[in-house]
N, C-alpha and C positions, 0 to 999 in steps of 0.2 A: 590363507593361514600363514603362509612366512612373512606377509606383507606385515599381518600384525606382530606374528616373534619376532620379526626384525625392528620393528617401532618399539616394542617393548623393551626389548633390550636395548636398544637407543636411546630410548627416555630411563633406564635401570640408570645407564652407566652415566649419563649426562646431566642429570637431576639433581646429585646428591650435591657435583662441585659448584653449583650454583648456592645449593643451603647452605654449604660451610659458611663459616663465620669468618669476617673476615677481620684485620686488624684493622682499627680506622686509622686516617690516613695522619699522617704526625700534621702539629700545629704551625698553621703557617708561622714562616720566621719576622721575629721582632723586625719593625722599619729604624731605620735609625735616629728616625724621631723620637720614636717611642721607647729605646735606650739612650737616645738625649734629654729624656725629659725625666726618668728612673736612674744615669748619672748625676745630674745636677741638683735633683730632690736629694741624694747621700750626700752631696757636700755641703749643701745647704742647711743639711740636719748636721754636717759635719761627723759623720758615721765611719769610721774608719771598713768596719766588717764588711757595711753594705760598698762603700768603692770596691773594694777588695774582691767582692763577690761578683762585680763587675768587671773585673780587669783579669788579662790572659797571664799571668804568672809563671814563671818568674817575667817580671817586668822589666823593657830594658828602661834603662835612667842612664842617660848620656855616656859614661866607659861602662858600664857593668848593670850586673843584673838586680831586681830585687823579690826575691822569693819572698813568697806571703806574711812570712814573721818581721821580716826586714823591712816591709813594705809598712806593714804597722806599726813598724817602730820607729819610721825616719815619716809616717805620714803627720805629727805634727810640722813638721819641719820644711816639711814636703809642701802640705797645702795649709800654707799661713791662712790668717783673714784675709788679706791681699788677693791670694790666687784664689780661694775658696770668693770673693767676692768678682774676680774677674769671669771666675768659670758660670759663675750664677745669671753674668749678663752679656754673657759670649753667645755669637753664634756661629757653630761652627763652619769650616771651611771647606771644600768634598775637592780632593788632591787624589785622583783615578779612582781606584777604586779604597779609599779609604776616607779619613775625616782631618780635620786639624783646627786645634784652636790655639791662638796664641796669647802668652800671659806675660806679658815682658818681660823677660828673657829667657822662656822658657816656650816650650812647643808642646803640646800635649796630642797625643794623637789615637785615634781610634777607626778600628778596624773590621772584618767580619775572622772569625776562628770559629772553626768547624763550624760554620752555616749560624753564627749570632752574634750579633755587634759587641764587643769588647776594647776595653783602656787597656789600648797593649803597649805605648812606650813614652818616656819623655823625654824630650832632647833640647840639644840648644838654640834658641830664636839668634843666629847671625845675621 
């Protein structure tokens, strides 16, 4: 008789934390081809929002930064036909643990931020 109250209550208390529900597990994270190929399709469509939505902001751009209003407002200027045509048939560069692509005289570069590839700065091609 205790053999079975003690399995009973064994299986009482043991049971139930296996039914819970559990949270599924989060999505594995983007490869950085697969935000290589989802940046270059926005500049391609020349989408100012979608780069934007891609990139870790405020952005740094060679001395200073550029917060997301600023970013869409210097990104004609920013990604002429020129670079919008270089980035479309670049392929990028992998510099440790990050990316790099160069646009004559410019350096674009991307990175992972909190665990998803993101356009975090542009700098100068020396």
């Amino acid at each position: 008789m205790r053999a079975f109250l003690a399995t009973t209550l064994f299986l009482f208390l043991l049971v139930p934390q296996f039914l819970e529900a559990k949270d599924p597990p989060p999505p594995p994270a983007k490869s950085f081809a697969a935000f290589w190929k989802e940046f270059q399709s926005a500049v391609v469509r020349n989408d100012p929002e979608a780069v934007v939505a891609l990139s870790d902001v405020p952005l740094f751009y060679q001395n200073g930064k550029f917060s997301k209003a600023a970013l869409l407002k210097e990104y004609p200027s920013t990604f002429t036909p020129a670079v919008r045509k270089c980035l479309a048939a670049a392929k990028p560069v992998r510099d440790r643990d990050s990316y790099v692509v160069f646009c004559g005289e410019e350096i674009f570069s991307f990175g992972k931020v909190n665990g998803a590839y993101k356009f975090t700065d542009i700098g100068m091609n020396d």
